[in-house]
VOZAVEX-965781 format. One record per residue (C-alpha): residue in one letter; residue number from 1; x, y negated, z negated. Coordinates in pm, whole numbers, plus 50000, padded with zeros to 5 digits. Each point is the difference from the previous one (the first is absolute). Example, Ala and Ser with C-alpha at 12.3 -4.5 7.8 and 13.67 -1.06 7.14 Angstrom:
VOZAVEX-965781
a_1_51230_50450_49220
s_2_50137_49656_50066
END
This chain:
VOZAVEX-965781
x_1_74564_59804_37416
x_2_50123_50007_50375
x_3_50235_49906_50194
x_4_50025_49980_50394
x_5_50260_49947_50272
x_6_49830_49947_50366
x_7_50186_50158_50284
x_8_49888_49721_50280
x_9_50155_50248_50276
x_10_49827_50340_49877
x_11_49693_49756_49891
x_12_49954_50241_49726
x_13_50007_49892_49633
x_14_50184_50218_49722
x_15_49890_49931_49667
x_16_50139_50053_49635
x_17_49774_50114_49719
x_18_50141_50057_49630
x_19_49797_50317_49921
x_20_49671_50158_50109
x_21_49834_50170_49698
x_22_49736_50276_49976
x_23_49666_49932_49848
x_24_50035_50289_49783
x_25_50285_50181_49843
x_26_50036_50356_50141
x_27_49826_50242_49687
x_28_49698_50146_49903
x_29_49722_49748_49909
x_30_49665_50078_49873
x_31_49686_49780_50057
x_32_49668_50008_49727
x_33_49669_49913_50135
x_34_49700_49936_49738
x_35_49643_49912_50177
x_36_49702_49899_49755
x_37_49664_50059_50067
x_38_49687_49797_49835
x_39_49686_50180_50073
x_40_49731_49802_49758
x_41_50180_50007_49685
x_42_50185_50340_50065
x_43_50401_49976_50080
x_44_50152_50240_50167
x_45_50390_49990_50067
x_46_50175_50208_50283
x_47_50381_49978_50006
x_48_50252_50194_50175
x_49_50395_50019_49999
x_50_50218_50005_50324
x_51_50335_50065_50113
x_52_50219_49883_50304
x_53_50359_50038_50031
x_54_50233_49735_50223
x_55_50286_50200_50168
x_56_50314_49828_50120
x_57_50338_50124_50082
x_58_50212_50100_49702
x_59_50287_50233_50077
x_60_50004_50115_50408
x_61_49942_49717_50286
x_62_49891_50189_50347
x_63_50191_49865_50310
x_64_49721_49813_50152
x_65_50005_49773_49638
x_66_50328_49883_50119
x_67_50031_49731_50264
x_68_50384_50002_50020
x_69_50335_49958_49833
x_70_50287_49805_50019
x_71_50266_50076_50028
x_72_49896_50246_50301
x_73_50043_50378_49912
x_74_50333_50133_50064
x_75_50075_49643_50112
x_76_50388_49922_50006
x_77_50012_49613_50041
x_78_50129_49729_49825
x_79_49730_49982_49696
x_80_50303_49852_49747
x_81_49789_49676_49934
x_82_49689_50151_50016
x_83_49709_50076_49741
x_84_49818_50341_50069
x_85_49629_50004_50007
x_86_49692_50280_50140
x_87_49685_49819_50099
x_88_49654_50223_49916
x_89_49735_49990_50176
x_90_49763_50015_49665
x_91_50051_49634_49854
x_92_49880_50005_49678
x_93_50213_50275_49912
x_94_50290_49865_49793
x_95_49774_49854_49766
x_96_49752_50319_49959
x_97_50161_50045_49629
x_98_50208_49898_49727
x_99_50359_49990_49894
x_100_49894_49996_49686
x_101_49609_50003_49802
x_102_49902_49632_49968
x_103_50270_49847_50266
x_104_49897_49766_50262
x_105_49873_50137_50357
x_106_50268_49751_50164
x_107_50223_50266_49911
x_108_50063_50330_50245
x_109_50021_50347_49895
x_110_50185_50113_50286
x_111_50383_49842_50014
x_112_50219_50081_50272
x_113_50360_50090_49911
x_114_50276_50066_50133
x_115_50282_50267_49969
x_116_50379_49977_50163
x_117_50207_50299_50149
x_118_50181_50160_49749
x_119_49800_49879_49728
x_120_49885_50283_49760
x_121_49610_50034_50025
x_122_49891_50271_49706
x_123_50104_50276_49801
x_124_49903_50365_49990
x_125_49720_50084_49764
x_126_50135_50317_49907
x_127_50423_49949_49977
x_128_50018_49621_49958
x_129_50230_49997_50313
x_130_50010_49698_50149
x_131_49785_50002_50365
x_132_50279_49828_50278
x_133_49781_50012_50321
x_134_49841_49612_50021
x_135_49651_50042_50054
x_136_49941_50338_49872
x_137_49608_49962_49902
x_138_49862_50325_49883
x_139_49628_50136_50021
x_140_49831_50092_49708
x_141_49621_50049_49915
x_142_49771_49757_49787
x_143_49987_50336_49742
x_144_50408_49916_49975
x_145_49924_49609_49904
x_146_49713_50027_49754
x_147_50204_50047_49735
x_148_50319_49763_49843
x_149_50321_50131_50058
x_150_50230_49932_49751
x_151_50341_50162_50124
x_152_50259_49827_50194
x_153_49728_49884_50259
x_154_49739_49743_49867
x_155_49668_50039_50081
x_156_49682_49836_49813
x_157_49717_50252_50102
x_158_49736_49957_50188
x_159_49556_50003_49979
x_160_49887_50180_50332
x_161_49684_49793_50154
x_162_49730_50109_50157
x_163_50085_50103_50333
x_164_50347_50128_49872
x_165_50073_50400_50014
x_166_50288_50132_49749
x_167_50134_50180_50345
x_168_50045_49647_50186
x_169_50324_49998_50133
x_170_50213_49630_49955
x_171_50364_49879_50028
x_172_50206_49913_49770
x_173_50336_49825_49925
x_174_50227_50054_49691
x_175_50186_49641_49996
x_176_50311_49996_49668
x_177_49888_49735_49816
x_178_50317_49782_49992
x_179_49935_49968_50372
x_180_49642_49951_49973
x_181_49931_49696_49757
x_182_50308_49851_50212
x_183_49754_50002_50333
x_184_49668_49992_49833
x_185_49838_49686_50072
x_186_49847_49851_49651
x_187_49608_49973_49975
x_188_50100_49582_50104
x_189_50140_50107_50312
x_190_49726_50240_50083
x_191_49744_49764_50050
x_192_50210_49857_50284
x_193_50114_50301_50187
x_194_49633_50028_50099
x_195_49790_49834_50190
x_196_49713_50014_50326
x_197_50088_49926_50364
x_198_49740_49918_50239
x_199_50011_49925_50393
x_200_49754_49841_50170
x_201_49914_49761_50304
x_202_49843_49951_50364
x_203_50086_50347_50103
x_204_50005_50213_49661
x_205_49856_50033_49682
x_206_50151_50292_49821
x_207_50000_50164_49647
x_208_50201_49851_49716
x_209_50292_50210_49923
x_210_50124_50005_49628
x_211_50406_49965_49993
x_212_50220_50128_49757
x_213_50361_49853_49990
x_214_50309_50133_49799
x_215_50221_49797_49786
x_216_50321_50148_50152
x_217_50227_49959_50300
x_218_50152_50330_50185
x_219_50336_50055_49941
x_220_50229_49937_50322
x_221_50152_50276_50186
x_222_49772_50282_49764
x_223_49658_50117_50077
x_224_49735_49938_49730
x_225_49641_50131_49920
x_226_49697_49802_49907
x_227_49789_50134_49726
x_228_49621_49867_49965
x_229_49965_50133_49671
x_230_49666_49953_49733
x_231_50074_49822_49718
x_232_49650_50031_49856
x_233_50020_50002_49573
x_234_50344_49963_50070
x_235_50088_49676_49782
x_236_49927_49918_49644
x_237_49787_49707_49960
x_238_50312_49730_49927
x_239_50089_50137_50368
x_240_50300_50186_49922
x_241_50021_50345_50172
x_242_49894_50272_49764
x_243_50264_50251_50034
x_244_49916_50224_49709
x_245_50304_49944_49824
x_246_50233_50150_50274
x_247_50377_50039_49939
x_248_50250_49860_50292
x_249_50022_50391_50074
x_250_49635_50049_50093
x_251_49819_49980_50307
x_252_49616_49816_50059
x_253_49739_50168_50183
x_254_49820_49777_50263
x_255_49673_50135_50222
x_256_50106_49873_50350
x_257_49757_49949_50288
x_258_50170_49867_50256
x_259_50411_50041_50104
x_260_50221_49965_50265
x_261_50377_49974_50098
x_262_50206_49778_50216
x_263_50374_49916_50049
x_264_50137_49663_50009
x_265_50328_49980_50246
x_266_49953_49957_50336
x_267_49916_49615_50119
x_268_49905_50099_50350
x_269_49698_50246_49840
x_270_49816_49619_49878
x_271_49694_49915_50204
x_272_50147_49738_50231
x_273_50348_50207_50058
x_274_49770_50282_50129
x_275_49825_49814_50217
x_276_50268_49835_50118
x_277_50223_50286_50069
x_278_49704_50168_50211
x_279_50077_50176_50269
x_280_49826_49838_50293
x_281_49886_50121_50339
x_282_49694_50141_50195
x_283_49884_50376_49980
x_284_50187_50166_50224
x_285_50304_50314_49974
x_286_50393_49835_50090
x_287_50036_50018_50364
x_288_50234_50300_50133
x_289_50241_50033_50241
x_290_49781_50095_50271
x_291_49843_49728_50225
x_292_49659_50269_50106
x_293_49927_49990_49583
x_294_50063_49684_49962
x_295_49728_49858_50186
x_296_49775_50204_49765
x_297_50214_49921_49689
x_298_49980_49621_49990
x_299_49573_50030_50062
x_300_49989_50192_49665
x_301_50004_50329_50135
x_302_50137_50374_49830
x_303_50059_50289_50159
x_304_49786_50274_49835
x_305_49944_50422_50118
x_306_49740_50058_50215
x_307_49836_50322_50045
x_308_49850_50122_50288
x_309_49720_50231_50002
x_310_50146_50239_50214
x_311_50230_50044_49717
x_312_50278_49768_50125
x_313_50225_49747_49827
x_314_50054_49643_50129
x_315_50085_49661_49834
x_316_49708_49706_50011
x_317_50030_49642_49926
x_318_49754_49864_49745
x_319_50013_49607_49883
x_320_49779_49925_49664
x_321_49702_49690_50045
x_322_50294_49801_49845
x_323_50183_49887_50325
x_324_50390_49773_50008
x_325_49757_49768_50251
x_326_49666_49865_50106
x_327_49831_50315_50228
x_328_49881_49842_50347
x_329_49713_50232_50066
x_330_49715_49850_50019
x_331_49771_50256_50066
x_332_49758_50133_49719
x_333_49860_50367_49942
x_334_49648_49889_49920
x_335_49994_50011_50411
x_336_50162_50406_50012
x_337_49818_50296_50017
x_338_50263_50149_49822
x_339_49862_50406_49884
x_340_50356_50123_49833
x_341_50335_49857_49940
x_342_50161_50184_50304
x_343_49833_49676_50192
x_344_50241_49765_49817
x_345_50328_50200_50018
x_346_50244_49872_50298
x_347_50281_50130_50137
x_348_50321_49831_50166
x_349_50115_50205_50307
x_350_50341_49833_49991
x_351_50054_50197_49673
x_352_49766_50250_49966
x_353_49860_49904_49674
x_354_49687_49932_49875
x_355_49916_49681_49778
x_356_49704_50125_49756
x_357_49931_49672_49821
x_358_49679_49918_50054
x_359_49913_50378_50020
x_360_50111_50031_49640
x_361_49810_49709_49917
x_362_49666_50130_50130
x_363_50055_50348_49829
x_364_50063_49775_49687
x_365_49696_49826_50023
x_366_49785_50292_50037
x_367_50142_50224_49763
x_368_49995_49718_49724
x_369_49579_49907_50078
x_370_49937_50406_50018
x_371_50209_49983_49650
x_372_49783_49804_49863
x_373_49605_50168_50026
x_374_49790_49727_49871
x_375_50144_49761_50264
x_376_49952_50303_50268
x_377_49657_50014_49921
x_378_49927_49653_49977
x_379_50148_49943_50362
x_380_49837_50274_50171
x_381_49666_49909_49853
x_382_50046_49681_50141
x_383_50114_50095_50308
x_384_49727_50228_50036
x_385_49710_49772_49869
x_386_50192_49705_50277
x_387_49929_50295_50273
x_388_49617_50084_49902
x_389_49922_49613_50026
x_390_50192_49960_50350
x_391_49827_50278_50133
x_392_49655_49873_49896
x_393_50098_49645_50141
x_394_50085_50189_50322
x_395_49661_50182_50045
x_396_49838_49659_49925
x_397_50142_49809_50273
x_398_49897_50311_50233
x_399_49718_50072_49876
x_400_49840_49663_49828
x_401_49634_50114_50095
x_402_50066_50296_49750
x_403_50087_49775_49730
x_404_49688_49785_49955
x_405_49823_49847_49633
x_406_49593_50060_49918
x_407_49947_49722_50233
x_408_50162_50102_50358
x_409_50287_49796_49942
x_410_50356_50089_50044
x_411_50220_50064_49690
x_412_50280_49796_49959
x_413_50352_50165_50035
x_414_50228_50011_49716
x_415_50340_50019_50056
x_416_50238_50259_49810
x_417_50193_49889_49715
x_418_50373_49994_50091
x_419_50113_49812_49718
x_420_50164_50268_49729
x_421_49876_50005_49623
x_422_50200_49827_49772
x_423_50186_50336_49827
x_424_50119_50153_50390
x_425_50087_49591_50080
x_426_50208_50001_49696
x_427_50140_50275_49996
x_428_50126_49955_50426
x_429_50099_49623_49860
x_430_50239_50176_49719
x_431_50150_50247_50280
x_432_50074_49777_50232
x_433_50238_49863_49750
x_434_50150_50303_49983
x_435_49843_50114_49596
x_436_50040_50336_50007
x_437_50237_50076_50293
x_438_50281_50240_49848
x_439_50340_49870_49956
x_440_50205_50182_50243
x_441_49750_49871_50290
x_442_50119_49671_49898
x_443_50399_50019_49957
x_444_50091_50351_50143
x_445_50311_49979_49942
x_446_50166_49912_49673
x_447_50292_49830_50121
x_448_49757_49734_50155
x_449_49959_49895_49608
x_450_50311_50071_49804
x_451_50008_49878_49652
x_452_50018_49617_49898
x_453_49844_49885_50329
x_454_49735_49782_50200
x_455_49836_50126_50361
x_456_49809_49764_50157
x_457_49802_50122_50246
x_458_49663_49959_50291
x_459_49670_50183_49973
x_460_49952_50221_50278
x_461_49673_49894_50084
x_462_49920_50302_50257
x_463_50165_50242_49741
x_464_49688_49857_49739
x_465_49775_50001_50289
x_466_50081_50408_50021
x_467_49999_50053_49691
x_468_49642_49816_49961
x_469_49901_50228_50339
x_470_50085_50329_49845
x_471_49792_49961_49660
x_472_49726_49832_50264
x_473_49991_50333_50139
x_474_49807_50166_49779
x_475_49729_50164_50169
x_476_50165_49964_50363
x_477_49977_50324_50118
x_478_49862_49961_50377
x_479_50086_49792_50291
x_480_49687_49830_49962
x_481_50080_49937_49634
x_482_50309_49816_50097
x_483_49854_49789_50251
x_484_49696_49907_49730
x_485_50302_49904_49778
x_486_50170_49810_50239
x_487_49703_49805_50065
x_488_49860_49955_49671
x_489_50329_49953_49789
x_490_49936_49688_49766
x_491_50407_50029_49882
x_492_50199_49735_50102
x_493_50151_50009_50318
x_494_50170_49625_49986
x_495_50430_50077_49924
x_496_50050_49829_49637
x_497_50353_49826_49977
x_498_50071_50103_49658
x_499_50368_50096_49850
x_500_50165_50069_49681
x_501_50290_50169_49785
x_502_50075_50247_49787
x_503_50223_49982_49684
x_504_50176_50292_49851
x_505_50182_49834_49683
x_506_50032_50013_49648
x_507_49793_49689_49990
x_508_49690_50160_50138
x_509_50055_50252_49655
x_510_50144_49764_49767
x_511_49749_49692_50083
x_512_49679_50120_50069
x_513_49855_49628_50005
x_514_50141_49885_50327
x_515_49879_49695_50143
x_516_50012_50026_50384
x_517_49910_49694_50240
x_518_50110_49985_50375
x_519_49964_49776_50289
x_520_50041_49979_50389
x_521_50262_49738_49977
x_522_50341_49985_49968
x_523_50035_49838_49623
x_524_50401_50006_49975
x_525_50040_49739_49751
x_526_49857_50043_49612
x_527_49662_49790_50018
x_528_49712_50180_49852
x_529_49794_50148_50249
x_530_49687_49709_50093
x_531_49650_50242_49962
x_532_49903_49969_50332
x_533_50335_50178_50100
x_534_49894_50302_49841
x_535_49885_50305_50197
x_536_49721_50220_49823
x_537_50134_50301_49889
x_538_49804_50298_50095
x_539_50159_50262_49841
x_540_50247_49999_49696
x_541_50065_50373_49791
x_542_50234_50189_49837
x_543_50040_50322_50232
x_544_50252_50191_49747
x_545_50174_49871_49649
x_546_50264_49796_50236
x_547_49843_49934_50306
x_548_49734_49710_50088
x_549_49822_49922_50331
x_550_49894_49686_50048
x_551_49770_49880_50367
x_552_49947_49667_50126
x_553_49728_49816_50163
x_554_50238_49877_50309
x_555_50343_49981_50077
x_556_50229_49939_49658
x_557_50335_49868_50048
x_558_50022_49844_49632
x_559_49977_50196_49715
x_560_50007_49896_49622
x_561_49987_50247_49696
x_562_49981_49906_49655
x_563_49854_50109_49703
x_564_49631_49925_49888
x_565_49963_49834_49666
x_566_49902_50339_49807
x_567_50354_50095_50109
x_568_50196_49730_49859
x_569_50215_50075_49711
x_570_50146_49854_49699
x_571_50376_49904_49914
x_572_50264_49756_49994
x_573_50206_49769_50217
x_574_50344_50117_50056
x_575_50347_49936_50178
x_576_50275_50180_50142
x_577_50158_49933_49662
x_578_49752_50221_49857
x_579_49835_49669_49791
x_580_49671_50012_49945
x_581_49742_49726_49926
x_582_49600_49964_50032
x_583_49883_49736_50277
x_584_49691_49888_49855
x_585_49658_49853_50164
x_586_49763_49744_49943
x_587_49674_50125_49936
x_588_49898_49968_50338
x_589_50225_50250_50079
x_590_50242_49767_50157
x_591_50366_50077_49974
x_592_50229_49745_49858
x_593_50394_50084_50072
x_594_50151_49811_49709
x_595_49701_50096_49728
x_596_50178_50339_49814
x_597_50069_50149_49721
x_598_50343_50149_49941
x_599_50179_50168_49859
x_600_49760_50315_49962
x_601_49889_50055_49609
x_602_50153_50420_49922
x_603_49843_50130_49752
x_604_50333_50270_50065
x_605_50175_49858_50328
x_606_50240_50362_49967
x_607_49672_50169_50107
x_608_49846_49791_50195
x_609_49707_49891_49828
x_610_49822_49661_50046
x_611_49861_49846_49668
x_612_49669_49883_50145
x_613_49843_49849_49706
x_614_50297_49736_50027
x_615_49999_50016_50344
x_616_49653_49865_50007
x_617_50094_49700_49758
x_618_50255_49882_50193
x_619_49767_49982_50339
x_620_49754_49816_49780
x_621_50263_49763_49867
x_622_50115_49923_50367
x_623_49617_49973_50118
x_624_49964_49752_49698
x_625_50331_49784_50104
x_626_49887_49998_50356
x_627_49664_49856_49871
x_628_49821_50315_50171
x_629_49863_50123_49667
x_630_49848_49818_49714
x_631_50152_50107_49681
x_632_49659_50153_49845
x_633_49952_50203_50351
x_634_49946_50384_49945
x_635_50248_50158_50180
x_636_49855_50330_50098
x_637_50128_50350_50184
x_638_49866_49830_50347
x_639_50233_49727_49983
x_640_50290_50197_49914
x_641_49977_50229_50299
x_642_49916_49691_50237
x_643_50354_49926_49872
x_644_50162_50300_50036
x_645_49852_50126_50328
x_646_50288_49958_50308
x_647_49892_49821_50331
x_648_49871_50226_50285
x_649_50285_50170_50205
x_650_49928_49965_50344
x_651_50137_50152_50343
x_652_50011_49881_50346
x_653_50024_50186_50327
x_654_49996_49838_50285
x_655_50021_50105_50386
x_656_50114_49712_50195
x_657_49895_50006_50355
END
């Protein structure tokens, strides 16, 4: 079953499924063929017996397999009222195995738990001593889980599978057991802290993403670590928790795949305080006290050593293609005859210093297409094969009584190909939105993007058109090769108005589904933005863990981020108070203010842990009063997190002009 909430503004469509099960078990299976032969009344029967194995992830999850987590990783927001949960990028891996042999597929193996600061995590296998560090895993080898343990740490043993070396390295968490069959989620509550998230729509159709969600709130003003732990043969088949008989004094061992840590005090570390609290400007260093700088300051410009070849020392000003303002010059390089970047280097006699922008930018260019040898090749090849067939046009128009057919008649001329193959076209196309450009050519100086803050910025269109001209160059070593470049250049010469931002923030790190839309007008109220608002977004990466560059199609003056439906997450409704209540949906996804349930159903409120299994009646009792559910309706893992899942956060920045 499947449920789906339309976002009309995104026009995407995110959709709810309760579980998406594997054909076949991982194990070892083994296949018998038997042919029969009749020849006359002679039978003759061939048979043969073969073997295939069906791998899936048991005990280790590599970081591409996880989509993201949330909370954010070393995040220190406000998470109080919110339900953990890691998204994986393989969906049908929750329900690859079994809690327990003959238990229904609707139920996970992997659970995602949750352990508070301060709370005691494991005991030492040798003294007993209690382990005081909250999430302490340890790494062992498969060798070290084959067998039961039956001392003060619990552990049922394990059958290796094919694939699986006694060497393997995996983590591993010693939880006491008083604390764990407080937090353990019961096989009921399993099969709803699981389900399959899917996004699709006009502009994307991507992957579903399994989501695991934990049955626990963070504690306020501690940090806490998330735990996706297996749980496979884990549970006896009433559903109780098999903990081998453990006393209150010993410790269960738990294979853990996935963990991660994050505080919860600071409100102004949530994703719309962030944002908010941005600090906003264009790219360019605080002006000084001197009026000569200045001039240079507020067009984005640093001071950097220059070094003469005669072996002397002077300052230059450089200025990155990200400019404070539109750049008035007009004039593009596809109509220079530029050999080396001393051509583009100017100097200011009024100061004496030299401004070695779109120098740098040519060097740039060149060194990154020599960098790269395949794309070298490839352009001189072309450039070369471009020259053979103007020269051979040439001598035909001289000479056309040279070039005659079998019958006296003149050849027909064939023009050169200027038009570049698709892998140089692409690969000038990705350049000339900067892909590849080192960092410090774009924000020289680091005070131009502290921490926690937005730069909004111009393309430099002749800085791109240098930088385009220098890897051009390839293969320019004569005047006449620069005038056969000048005149056969098929790069763009027409000045694109394109600008941009970037982002340094813990919300490029902590929310790696950002949802970016911008437009030429001034939008200063909060109406969604129409479509036909929106400029195309050319551009749109992650340049470092915290810092994101995003480049417009035009002029942007409005900008909105929010999250994208795979970065939703899960929770509850609270106050300043600190009450907390569920909002609930129709099944439409529509919210409806005075449809809740509250108070929360504990199953301990002391530590914080949510009794889902109740929790999930009394949603389906309030569906049934509000005569949105029929009383013989499944209610299913896909309903329960269109329930839980909190409305889209989003952020508006506006320049008003």
């Amino acid at each position: 079953m499947s449920t789906k909430v339309t976002d009309n503004t995104a026009k995407s469509q995110l959709q709810f499924i309760q579980n998406h099960q594997t054909a076949l078990d991982a194990g070892e299976y083994q296949i018998e063929i038997e042919q029969t032969v009749k020849i006359d009344d002679a039978l003759d029967k061939f048979s043969a017996n073969l073997t295939f194995v069906v791998q899936g992830d048991r005990f280790t999850l590599a970081p591409q397999d996880i989509h993201a987590v949330f909370p954010p990783v070393g995040s220190l927001g406000d998470h109080s009222h919110i339900l953990p949960h890691i998204a994986l990028e393989w969906s049908t891996l929750p329900w690859e195995r079994l809690v327990h042999a003959g238990s229904s597929q609707d139920i996970p193996w992997l659970a995602l738990i949750l352990i508070h600061e301060g709370e005691l995590v494991g005991r030492d296998g040798q003294t007993g001593e209690s382990l005081i560090q909250p999430g302490n895993t340890k790494i062992v080898t498969l060798k070290e889980l084959q067998k039961p343990s039956t001392n003060t740490i619990k552990w049922p043993g394990i059958t290796l599978e094919a694939g699986q070396e006694p060497d393997d390295k995996v983590s591993v968490i010693d939880v006491p057991k008083t604390l764990l069959l407080e937090i353990l989620p019961t096989t009921q509550d399993l099969s709803y802290l699981a389900h399959v998230r899917k996004i699709s729509g006009e502009t994307e159709n991507n992957a579903p993403l399994a989501v695991v969600i934990s049955n626990r709130l963070p504690q306020k003003d501690q940090s806490s670590t998330a735990y996706l732990v297996s749980l496979e043969s884990r549970y006896k088949e009433n559903g109780e928790f098999d903990h081998q008989n453990a006393t209150d004094e010993d410790s269960i061992r738990l294979v853990v795949l996935k963990s991660w840590s994050f505080a919860c005090s600071d409100p102004k570390q949530n994703f719309q305080a962030l944002l908010t609290n941005l600090d906003k400007n264009t790219l360019r260093l605080p002006e000084s006290d001197q009026a000569e700088a200045n001039k240079y300051l507020t067009k984005g410009y640093v001071p950097l050593p220059h070094y003469l070849r005669q072996g002397g020392k002077t300052l230059s000003w450089y200025h990155s293609p990200l400019a404070p303002g539109e750049n008035s010059t007009s004039l593009g390089l596809s109509k220079l005859s530029v050999r080396s970047a001393d051509q583009l280097i100017a100097y200011n006699p009024n100061n004496g210093l030299f401004d070695i922008s779109y120098a740098a930018a040519w060097q740039l260019g060149q060194l990154l297409a020599l960098q790269d040898k395949q794309f070298a090749i490839s352009l001189f090849n072309w450039k070369r094969s471009n020259a053979q067939k103007l020269a051979q046009n040439n001598q035909q128009a001289l000479f056309p009584h040279l070039f005659t057919d079998n019958n006296g008649k003149s050849a027909s001329s064939n023009s050169a190909d200027n038009e570049f193959p698709n892998d140089i076209k692409t690969w000038f196309e990705q350049l000339g939105l900067l892909s590849g450009v080192p960092f410090n050519y774009l924000v020289p100086d680091e005070q131009m993007l502290p921490s926690e803050s937005i730069r909004f910025f111009w393309l430099d269109w002749f800085w791109v058109e240098s930088l385009l001209d220098g890897a051009f160059s390839i293969g320019r070593v004569q005047a006449s090769d620069a005038q056969e470049d000048s005149k056969n250049n098929p790069l763009t010469s027409k000045v694109k108005k394109i600008t941009g931002f970037l982002m340094r923030s813990d919300v490029v790190s902590g929310w790696p589904d950002l949802q970016i839309d911008g437009s030429e007008s001034s939008i200063l109220d909060e109406r969604p933005m129409k479509q036909n608002e929106k400029l195309k977004i050319l551009r749109q990466d992650r340049l470092s863990e915290d810092v994101l560059v995003c480049l417009f199609d035009g002029a942007v003056r409005t900008v909105d981020i929010s999250l994208k439906p795979e970065g939703l997450h899960f929770g509850f409704n609270n106050d300043d108070a600190d009450e907390l209540w569920r909002e609930l949906r129709k099944l439409d996804g529509q919210e409806m203010g005075d449809w809740k349930v509250q108070p929360i159903p504990w199953k301990d409120e002391t530590k914080q842990v949510v009794n889902i299994n109740n929790l999930v009646d009394a949603i389906k009792n309030e569906l049934k009063t509000q005569n949105e559910i029929e009383e013989s309706n499944a209610f299913t893992a896909a309903q329960f997190a269109l329930q839980m899942i909190q409305g889209a956060e989003k952020v508006r920045l506006s320049i008003s002009t």
